[in-house]
N, C-alpha and C positions, 0 to 999 in steps of 0.2 A: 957186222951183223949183230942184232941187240939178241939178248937173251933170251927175250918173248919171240924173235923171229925164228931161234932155233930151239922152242921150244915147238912153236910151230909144225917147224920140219919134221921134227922126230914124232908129231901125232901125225901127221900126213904118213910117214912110213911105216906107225904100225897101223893105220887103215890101210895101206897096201898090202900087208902083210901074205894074202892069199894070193897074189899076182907073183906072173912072171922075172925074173931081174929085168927084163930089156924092158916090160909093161911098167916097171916100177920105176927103170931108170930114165921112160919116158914122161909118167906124172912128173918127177922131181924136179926133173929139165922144164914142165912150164910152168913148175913151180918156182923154181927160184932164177929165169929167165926174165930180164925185163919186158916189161907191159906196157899200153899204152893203157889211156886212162879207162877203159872198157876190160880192160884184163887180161888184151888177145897177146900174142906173142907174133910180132910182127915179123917171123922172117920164115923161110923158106924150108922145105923139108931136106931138102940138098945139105943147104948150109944149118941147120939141127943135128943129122947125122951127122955131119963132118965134127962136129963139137964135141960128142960124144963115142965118135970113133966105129959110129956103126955103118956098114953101106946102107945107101940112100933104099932102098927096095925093102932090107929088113928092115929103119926103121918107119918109112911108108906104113909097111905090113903091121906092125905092133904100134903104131899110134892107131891104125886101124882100128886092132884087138881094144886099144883101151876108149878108145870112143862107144862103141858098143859096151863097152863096158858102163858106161855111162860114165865118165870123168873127164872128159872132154867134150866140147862143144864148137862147133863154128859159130865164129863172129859174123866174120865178112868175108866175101870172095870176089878180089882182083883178076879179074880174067879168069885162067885157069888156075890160078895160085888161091886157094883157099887159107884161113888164118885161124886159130882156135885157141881157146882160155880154156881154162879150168872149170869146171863146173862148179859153180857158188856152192849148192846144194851142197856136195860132197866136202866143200871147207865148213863147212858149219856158217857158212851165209845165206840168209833168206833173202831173193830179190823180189822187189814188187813189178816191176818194170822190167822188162831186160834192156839191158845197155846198149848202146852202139855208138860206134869210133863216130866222135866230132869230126866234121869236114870244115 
């Protein structure tokens, strides 16, 4: 991780600042979660909590809370598995377009 990435991080955390630990230690996870080229975080809510040691219902419930928060967003929806990035906006990126995963 270069210097500018973790410089990154540490402004991403103190914009969290007023949030919960499980709401904060949801941004950080798709934040530093690999992406596809749209920015979504391609896997499962199952297997996200399990990474970070939460059961799957809390962290369900607190990706919830930071959606509504505005800092997450869905992409795309696989059946019933939906997928969600970061919201540009709160990185300090203006989108013109919003993106979507290449098929």
């Amino acid at each position: 991780m270069s210097n500018a990435d973790k410089r990154e991080n540490l402004r991403l955390l103190e914009k969290t600042a007023g949030m919960s630990a499980n709401q904060r230690l949801v941004v950080m996870l798709y934040a530093l979660h690999p992406t596809d080229r749209s920015g979504a975080v391609l896997e499962t809510a199952a297997n996200l909590a399990k990474l970070v040691g939460m059961a799957a219902p809390v962290f369900s419930r607190t990706r919830k809370q930071v959606i509504e928060a505005g800092w997450l967003e869905e992409t795309e929806r696989i059946g019933h598995i939906k997928y969600y990035r970061l919201e540009p906006k709160r990185l300090g990126q203006s989108v013109v377009v919003p993106l979507r995963r290449a098929t």
